[in-house]
N, C-alpha and C positions, 0 to 999 in steps of 0.2 A: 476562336476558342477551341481548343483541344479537347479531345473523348478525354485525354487524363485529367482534366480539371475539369470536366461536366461528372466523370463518376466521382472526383473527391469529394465534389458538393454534398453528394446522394451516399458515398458509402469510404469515412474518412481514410479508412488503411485498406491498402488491394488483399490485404489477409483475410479483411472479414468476409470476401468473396468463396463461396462454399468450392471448393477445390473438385465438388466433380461437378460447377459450372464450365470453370475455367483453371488453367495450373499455372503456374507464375509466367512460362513463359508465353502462355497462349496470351494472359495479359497484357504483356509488354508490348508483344505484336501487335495486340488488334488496337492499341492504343496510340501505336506506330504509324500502321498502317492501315486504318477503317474507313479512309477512302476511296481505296479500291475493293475491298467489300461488297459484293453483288447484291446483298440484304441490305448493307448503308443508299447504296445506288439507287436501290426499289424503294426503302423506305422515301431516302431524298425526292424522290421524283414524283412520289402519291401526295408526298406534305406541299411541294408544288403545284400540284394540279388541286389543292385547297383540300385533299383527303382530310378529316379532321380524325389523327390516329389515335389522340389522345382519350377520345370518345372510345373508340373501337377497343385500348387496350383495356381502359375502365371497365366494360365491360365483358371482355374475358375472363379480367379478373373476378369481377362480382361472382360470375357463373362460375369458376372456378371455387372459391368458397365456399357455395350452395350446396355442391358437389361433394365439399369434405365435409360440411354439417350437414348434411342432409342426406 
C-alpha cells in the first residue's frame, strides 16, 4: 500500500493538509518517494524491533493538549 492511499484514508484531499506542513510539491514527493526517508527508515526499523510507536505518539499527543489547556 502506498503513503498516498494511507494519508487518503486519514485526510481525503491533499488540500486539507495545512500548507505550512507541507506544499503541494513537498506532497507529491514524499508520497513518491518515502521510502528512502531516513525518518520512514528509523520509524520502519523501531516498529520492527516491536517498538510500540502508536503508544508513544498517543502520548505526545495527550501531553501536548495538556500543554494548550493548561
Amino acid at each position: 500500500m502506498s503513503l498516498k492511499n494511507v494519508r487518503e484514508k486519514i485526510v481525503q484531499k491533499a488540500n486539507d493538509i495545512p500548507e505550512e506542513i507541507l506544499t503541494q510539491w513537498d506532497r507529491w514527493y514524499v508520497e513518491k518517494n518515502y521510502k528512502k526517508n531516513k525518518l520512514y527508515k528509523l520509524l520502519f526499523f523501531l516498529r520492527e524491533k516491536g517498538a510500540d510507536l502508536n503508544k508513544f505518539f498517543d502520548q505526545e499527543i495527550k501531553e501536548s493538549k495538556q500543554k494548550k489547556d493548561g
